[in-house]
C-alpha positions in Angstrom: -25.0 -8.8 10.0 -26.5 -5.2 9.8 -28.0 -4.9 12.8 -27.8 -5.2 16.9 -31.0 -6.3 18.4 -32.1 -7.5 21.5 -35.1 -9.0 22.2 -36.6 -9.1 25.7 -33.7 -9.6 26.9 -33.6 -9.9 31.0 -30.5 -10.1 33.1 -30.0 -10.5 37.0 -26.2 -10.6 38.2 -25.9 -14.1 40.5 -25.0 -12.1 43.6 -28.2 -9.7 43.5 -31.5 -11.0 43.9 -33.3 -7.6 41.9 -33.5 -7.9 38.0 -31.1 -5.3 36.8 -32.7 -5.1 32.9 -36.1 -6.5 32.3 -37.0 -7.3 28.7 -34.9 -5.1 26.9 -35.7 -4.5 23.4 -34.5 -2.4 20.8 -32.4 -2.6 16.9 -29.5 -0.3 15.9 -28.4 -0.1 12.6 -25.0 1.1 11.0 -24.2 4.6 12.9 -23.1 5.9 16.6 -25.5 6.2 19.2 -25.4 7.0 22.8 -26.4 4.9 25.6 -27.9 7.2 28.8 -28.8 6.6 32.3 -27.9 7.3 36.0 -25.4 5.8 37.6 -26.0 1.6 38.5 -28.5 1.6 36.4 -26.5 -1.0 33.8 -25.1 0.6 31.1 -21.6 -1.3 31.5 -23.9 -4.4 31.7 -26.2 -3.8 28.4 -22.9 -3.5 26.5 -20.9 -6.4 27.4 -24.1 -8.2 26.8 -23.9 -7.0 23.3 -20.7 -7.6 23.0 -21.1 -11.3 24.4 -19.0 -11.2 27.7 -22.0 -11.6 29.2 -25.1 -14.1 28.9 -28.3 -12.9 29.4 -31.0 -14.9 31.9 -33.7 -15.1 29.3 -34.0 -13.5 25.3 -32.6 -13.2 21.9 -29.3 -10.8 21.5 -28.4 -11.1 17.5 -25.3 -9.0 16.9 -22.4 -8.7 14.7 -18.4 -9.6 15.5 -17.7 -6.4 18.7 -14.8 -5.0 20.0 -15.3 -3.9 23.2 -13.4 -0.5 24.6 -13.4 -0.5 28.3 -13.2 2.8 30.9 -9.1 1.5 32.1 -6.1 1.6 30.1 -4.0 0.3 32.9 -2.7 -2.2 30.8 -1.8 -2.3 27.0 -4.2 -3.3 24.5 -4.5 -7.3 23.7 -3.5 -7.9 20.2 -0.9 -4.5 19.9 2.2 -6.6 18.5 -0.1 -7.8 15.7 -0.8 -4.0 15.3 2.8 -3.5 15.4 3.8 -5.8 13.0 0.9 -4.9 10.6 1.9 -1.0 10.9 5.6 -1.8 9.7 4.7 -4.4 7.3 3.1 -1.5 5.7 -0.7 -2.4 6.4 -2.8 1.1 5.0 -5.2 0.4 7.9 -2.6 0.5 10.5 -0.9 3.5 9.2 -4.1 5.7 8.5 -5.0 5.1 12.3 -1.5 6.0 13.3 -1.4 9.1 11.9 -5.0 10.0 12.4 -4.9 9.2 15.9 -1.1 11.1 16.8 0.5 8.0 18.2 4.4 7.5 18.1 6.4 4.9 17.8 8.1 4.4 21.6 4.5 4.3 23.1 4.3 0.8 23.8 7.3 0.7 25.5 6.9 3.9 27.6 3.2 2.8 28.5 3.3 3.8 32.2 4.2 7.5 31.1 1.8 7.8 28.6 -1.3 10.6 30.0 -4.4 9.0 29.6 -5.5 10.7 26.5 -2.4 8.7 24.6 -3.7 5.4 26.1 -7.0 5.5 25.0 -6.0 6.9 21.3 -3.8 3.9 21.5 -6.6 1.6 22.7 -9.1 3.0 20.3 -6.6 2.7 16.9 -6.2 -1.2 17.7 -9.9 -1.5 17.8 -11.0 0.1 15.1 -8.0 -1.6 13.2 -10.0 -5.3 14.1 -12.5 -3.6 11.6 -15.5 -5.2 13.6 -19.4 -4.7 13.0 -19.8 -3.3 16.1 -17.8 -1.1 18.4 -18.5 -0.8 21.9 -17.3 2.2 24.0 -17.3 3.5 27.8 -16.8 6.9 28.9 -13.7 7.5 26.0 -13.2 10.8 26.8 -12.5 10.4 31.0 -9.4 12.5 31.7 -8.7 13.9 27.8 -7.5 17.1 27.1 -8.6 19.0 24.3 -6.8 18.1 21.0 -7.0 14.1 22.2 -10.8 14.6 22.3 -10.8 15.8 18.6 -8.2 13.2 17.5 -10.6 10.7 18.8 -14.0 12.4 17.7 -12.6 12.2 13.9 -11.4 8.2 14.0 -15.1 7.7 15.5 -16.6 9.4 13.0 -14.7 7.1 9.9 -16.0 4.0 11.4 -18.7 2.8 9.3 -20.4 -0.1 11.2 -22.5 0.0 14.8 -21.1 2.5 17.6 -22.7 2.3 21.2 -21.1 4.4 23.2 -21.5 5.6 27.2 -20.3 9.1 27.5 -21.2 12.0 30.3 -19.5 14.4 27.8 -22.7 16.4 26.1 -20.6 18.1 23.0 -19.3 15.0 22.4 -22.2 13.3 22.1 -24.3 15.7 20.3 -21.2 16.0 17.7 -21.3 11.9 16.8 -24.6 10.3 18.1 -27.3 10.0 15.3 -29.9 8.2 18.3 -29.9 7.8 22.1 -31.1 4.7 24.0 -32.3 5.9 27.7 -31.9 3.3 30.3 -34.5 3.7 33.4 -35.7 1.4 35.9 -34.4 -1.9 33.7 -35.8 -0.8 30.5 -35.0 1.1 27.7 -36.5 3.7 25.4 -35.2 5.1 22.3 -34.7 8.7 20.8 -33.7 9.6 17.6 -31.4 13.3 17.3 -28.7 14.4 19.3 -28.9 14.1 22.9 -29.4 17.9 23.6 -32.6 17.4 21.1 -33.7 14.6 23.0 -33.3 15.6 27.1 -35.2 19.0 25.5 -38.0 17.0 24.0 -38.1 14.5 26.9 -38.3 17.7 29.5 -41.2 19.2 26.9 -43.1 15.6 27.2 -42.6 15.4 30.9 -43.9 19.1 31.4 -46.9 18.1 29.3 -47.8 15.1 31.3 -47.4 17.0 34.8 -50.3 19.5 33.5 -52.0 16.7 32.2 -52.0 14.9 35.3 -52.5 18.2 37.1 -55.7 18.9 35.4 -56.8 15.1 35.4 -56.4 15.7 39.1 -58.8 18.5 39.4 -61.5 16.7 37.4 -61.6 14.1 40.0 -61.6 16.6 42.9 -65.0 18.6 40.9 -66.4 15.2 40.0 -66.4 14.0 43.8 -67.3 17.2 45.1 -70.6 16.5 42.9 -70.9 12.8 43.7 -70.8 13.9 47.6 -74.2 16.1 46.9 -75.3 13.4 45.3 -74.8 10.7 47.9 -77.0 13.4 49.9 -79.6 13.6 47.5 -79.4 9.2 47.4 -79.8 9.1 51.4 -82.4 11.9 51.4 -84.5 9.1 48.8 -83.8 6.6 50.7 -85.6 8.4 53.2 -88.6 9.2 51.4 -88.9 5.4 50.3 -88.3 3.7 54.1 -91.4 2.6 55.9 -89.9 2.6 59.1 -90.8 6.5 59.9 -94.3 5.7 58.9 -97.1 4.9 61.8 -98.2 1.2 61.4 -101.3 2.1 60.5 -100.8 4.9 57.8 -101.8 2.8 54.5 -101.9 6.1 52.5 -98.0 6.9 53.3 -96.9 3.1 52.7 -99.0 3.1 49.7 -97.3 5.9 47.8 -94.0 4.5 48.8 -94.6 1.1 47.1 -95.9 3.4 44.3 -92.3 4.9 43.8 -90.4 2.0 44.8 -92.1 0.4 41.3 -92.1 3.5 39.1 -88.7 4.4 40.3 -90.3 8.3 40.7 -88.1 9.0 43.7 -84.7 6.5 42.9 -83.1 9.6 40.7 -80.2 10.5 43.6 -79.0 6.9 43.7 -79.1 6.3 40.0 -77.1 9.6 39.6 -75.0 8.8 42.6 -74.2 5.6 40.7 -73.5 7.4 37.5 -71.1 10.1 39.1 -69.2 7.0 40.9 -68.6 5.8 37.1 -67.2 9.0 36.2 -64.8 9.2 39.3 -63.3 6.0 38.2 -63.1 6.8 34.8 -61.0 9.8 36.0 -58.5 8.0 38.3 -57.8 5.3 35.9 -56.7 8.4 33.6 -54.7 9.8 36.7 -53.4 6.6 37.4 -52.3 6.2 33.7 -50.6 9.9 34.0 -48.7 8.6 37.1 -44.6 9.3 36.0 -42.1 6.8 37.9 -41.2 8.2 41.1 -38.0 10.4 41.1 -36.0 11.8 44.5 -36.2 15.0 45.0 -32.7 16.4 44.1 -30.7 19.5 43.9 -28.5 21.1 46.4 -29.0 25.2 47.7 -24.9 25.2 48.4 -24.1 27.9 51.1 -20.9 29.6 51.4 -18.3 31.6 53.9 -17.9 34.7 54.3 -14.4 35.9 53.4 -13.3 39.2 54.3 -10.6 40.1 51.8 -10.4 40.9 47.8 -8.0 38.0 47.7 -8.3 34.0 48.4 -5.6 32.9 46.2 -2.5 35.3 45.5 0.6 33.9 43.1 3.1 35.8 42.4 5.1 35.8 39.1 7.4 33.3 39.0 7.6 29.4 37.7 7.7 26.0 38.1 9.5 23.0 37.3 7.2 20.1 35.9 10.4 17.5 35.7 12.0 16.8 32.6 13.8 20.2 31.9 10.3 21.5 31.4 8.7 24.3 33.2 5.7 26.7 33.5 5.9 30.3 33.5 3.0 32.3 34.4 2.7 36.6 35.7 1.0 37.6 38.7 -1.9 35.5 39.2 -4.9 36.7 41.9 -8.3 34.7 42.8 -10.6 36.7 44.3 -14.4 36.8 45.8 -16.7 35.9 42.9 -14.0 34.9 40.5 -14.7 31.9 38.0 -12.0 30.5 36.1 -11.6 27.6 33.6 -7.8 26.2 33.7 -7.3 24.7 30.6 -4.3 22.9 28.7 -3.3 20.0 27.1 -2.5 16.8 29.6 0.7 17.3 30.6 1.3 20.7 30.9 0.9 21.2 34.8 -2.9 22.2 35.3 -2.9 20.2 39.0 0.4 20.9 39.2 -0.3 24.9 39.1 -3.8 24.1 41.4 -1.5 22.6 44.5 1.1 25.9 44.0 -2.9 28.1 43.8 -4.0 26.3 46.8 -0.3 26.4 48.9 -0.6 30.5 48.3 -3.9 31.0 50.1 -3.7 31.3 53.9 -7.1 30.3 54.7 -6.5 26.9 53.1 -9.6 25.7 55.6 -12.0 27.8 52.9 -11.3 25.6 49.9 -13.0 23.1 48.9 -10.3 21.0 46.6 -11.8 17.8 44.7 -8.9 16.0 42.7 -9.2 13.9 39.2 -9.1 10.8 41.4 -10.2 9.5 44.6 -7.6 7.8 46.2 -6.6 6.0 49.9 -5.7 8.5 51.3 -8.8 10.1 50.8 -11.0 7.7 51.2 -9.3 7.0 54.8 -9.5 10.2 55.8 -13.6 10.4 55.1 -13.6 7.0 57.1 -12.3 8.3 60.4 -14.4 11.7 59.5 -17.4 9.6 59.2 -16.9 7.7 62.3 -16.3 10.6 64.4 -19.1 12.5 63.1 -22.5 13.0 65.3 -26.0 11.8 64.1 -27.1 15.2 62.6 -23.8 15.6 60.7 -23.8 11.8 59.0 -27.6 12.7 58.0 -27.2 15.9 56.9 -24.0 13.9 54.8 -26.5 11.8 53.1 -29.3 14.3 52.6 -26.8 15.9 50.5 -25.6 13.0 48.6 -28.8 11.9 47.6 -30.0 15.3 46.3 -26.5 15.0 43.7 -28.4 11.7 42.8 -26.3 9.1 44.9 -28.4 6.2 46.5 -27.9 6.3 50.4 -29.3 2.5 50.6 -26.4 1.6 48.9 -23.5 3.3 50.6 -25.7 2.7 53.8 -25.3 -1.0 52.8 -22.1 -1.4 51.8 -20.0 1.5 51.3 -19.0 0.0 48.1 -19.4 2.7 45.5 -19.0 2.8 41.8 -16.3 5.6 40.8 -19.5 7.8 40.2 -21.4 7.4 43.1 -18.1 7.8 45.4 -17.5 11.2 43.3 -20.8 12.1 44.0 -20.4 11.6 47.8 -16.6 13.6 48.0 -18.6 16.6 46.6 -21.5 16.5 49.2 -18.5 16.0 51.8 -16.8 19.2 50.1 -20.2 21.2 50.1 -21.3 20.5 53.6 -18.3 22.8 54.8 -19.1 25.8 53.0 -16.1 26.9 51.2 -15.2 30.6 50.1 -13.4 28.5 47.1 -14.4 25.7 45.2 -11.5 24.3 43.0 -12.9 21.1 41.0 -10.3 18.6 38.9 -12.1 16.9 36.6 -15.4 16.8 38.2 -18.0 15.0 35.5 -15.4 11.9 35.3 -17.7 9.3 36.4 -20.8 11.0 36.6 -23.8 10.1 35.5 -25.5 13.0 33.1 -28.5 13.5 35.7 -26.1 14.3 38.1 -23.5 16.4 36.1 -26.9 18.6 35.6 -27.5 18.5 39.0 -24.0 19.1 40.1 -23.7 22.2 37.3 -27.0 24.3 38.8 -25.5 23.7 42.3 -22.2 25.3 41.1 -24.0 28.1 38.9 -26.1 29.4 42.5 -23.3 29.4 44.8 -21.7 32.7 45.7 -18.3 31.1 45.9 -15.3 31.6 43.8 -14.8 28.6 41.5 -11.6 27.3 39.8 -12.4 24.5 37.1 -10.6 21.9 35.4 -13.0 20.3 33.1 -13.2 18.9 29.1 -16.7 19.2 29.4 -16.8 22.5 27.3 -20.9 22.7 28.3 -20.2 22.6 32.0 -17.2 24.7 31.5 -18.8 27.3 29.3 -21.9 27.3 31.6 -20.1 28.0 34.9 -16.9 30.1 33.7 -16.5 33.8 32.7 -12.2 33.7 32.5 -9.7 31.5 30.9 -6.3 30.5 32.5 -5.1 28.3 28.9 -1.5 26.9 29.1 -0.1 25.9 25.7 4.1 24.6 25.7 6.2 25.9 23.4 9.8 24.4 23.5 9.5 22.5 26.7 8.4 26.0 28.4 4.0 26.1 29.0 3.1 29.9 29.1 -0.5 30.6 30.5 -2.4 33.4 29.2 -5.6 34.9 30.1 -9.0 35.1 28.1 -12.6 34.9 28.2 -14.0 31.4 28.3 -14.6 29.9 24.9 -15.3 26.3 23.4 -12.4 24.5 23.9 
């Protein structure tokens, strides 16, 4: 088969009583593209549909053999002893993926010590050594570092049938998708071109229809400014033509009144009142048709302290042990007001581990706003008691900011079950409310919808605060950075050196 196509296909999960895709329709041919939309919005759903670990409620869904690549890599891959057995039995396939891809030969039996960017190369080679039609992929570069993000950008790129793939990572979208699907409000809508190509030409479209819609608008204002003299000159006819102003006995008067009530001499304000009333609903159907979908209002203006000093963070030269005989040296390291730094290495060479010794150093620790890779109980139960403490004015101001990052209040309102994305989204409102004089961020995209990440990345890019950044997203990194802390190990010893921020 040599194609994937749906065909008004409509899904509702049994627990929710809204329809989450409504009549979805679309056919991708051999290639890679990019599935897009906010967070909830079913992007996770639309692919195991495709892949068939799901049904849908009512359509047609025609698609070749899938292998489907989730998000986790708690567990090792289904299928990896066959892979194993394949690769020493001398299978090409096997052993072009296992060098392409970096693996080594212990990894399935040191699987809990693997960083994440040597799970998922693992998870992808067995994958794309099933040699399926179609390959299915969610958010493959969450918590990569840099050379893991290439290794798996060039096996993607050698795979020759159907690639759908969810990603909030811009570069490495741009660098493999051919086409984008956009996923809004249960339906999609497709783009040819990379996805930088396509958000510009979307933003171009939507800029055209808001003066469209703008001017539409003021033709309908002019038009029933004119229909309301009209409707004056209609009642001022209707005057002229009514007998009841006339004296009983004037026969002249009501003679020349029945005269124009049959020529129609003195009906020209109504018929021209009519006529204008035409052209005003002409106009708002045109309005109505310019009408985008509604969209919240979003962004966040992020204040920030006040912090008297040339210093917030202050490391002296020295290092520290990352287990294993290993250790990172660095020289005198210094943070200051206004300071924006990308921290950059390969996983495993100590970039939280250096953030905790960062943060330790400062002593106004209550001025830093620290968000980790990961959310975890700890966390979580500390924002519980927080939010159950916290007066009226603070909870709403809470989810004012929360839903200007894009989050959906009814939701956490609801339930306070969140999606990984959505909860991100509220730990960073949390983190802005206080108004840090530091803003250190560990992975922050992972999880985020690309609406957000936009919205999130102008929020950064106003405030006045220092900012320390972890991030593989080399667009958000590039855009928000001006100096590079990069650690590369050399012998089991990571040395950090300083630059100015570059593509990664």
């Amino acid at each position: 088969m040599s194609s994937l196509h749906f065909q008004k296909v409509t899904f509702t999960y049994p627990s929710s009583t809204d329809i989450l895709l409504r009549e979805i329709d679309f056919e991708l041919f051999p290639g890679w593209y990019g599935l897009t939309g906010n967070n909830g919005t079913g992007k996770t759903t639309l692919m195991k549909l495709a892949g068939r670990l799901l049904l849908p409620d009512s359509g047609r869904i025609a698609a070749p053999t899938s292998s489907y690549c989730p998000q986790i890599t708690d567990e090792l891959p289904p299928r990896w002893e066959e892979y194993w057995e394949a690769l020493y039995g001398g299978d090409n396939g096997a052993g072009r993926l296992f060098s392409l891809l970096g693996l080594d030969h212990d990894w399935p039996w040191r699987w809990a010590t693997l960083s994440q960017g040597e799970r998922k190369r693992f998870q992808l080679a067995l994958l794309l050594w099933a040699e399926r039609d179609l390959l299915l992929v969610d958010e493959p570069t969450n918590h990569l570092d840099g050379s893991s993000r290439l290794l798996i950008l060039e096996a993607l790129r050698q795979y020759k049938g159907i690639g759908l793939m969810v990603s909030h990572d811009r570069d490495f979208m741009d660098a493999l998708c051919k086409g984008h699907l956009f996923l809004r409000g249960g339906r999609t809508s497709y783009r040819p071109g990379t996805l930088t190509a396509c958000l510009e030409q979307e933003e171009r479209e939507r800029q055209a229809l808001t003066k469209q819609r703008g001017e539409a608008l003021r033709e309908t204002a002019r038009l029933e400014r004119i229909a309301g003299d009209r409707r004056r000159l209609a009642e001022g006819s209707d005057r002229r033509v009514s007998k009841g102003r006339l004296d009983p006995g004037d026969h002249d008067g009501k003679g020349k009144i029945d005269l124009a009530r049959v020529t129609g001499k003195d009906g020209t304000g109504g018929k021209l009142l009519k006529q204008m009333e035409n052209r005003i609903a002409r106009a708002e159907k045109k309005v109505s048709s310019l009408t985008r979908e509604g969209v919240r209002k979003t962004g966040v203006t992020q204040s920030t302290s006040v912090y008297r000093g040339d210093r917030i963070l202050h490391l002296p030269e020295g290092s520290i042990e990352l287990g294993d005989g290993r250790r990172l040296k660095h020289g005198e390291l210094i943070l200051g007001p206004g300071d924006r730094i990308a921290l950059s290495g390969d996983n495993g060479t100590g970039k939280t581990t250096l953030i905790g010794r960062l943060i330790d150093s400062s002593p106004r620790r209550d001025l830093i706003l620290y968000l980790p890779q990961e959310i975890d109980r700890d966390l979580r139960e500390l924002f519980q008691r927080e939010w159950d403490a916290a007066p009226a004015p603070v909870r709403g101001a809470l989810i004012s900011y929360f839903s200007r990052l894009g989050g959906d209040p009814d939701q956490f309102l609801s339930s306070r079950h969140l999606s990984p994305g959505e909860e991100r989204k509220l730990y960073i409102a949390r983190g802005l409310m206080t108004e840090p004089a530091l803003i250190v961020l560990d992975e922050p995209t992972n999880h985020l919808d690309l609406a957000s990440i936009a919205i999130l990345e102008e929020a950064l890019a106003r405030t006045g605060a220092a900012l320390l950044l972890v991030s593989h997203d080399g667009r958000f990194r590039r855009t928000l950075t001006r100096t590079e802390w990069r650690l590369r190990e050399r012998d089991g010893v990571v040395h950090l050196s300083e630059s100015e921020t570059q593509t990664l």
